[in-house]
C-alpha positions as CSV (number, residue, x, y, z in Angstrom):
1,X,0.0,0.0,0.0
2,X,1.1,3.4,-0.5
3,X,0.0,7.0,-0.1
4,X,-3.1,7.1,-1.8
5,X,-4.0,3.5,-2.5
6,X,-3.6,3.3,1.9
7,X,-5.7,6.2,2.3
8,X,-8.6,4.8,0.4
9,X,-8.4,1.6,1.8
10,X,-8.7,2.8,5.5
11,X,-11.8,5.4,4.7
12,X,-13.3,2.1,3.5
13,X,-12.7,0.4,6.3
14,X,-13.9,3.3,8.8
15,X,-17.1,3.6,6.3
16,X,-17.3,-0.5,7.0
17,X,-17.2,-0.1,11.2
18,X,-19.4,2.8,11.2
19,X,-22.2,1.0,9.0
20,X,-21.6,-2.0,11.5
21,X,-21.4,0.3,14.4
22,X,-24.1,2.6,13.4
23,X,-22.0,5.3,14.2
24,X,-19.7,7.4,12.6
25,X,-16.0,7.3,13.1
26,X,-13.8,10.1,13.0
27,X,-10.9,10.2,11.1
28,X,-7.4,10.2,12.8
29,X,-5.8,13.9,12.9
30,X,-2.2,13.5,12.1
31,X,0.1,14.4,14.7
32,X,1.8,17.3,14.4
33,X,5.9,17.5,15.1
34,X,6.6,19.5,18.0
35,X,9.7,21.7,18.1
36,X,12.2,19.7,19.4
37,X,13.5,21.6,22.7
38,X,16.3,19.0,22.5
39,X,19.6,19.4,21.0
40,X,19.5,16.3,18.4
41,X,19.6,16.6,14.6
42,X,16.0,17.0,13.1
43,X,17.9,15.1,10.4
44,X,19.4,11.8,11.7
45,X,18.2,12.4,15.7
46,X,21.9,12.3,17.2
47,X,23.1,14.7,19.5
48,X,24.3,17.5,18.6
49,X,26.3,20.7,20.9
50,X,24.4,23.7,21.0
51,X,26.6,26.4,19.5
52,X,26.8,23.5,16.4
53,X,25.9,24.6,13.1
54,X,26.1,21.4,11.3
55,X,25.8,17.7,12.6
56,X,28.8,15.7,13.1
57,X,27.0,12.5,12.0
58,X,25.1,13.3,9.1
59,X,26.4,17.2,8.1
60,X,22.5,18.6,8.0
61,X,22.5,21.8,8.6
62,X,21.4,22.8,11.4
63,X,18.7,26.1,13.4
């Protein structure tokens, strides 16, 4: 499954409990990312010093 094709297949499937239910089933709200307060790349999620401009690991750029 991907993107769309997974998308469809799970609004049929709430469609499915909530004609079995006889209720009606709200869709999932994607999570949103918080700011990480942390000092890990956003990129590769190792730690990282706080004056660092790029990470040693993976060289993203980082604030």
């Amino acid at each position: 499954m991907i993107g769309g094709q997974a998308s469809r297949e799970v609004k049929q499937i709430f469609s499915k409990i909530e004609e079995y239910l006889g209720v009606v089933v709200a869709e999932p709200v994607p999570e949103k990312a918080e700011p990480s307060t942390s000092n890990t790349c956003p990129s590769c999620g190792k730690p990282v010093g706080a004056a660092d401009k790029f990470c040693q690991n993976c060289g993203a750029k980082l604030k």
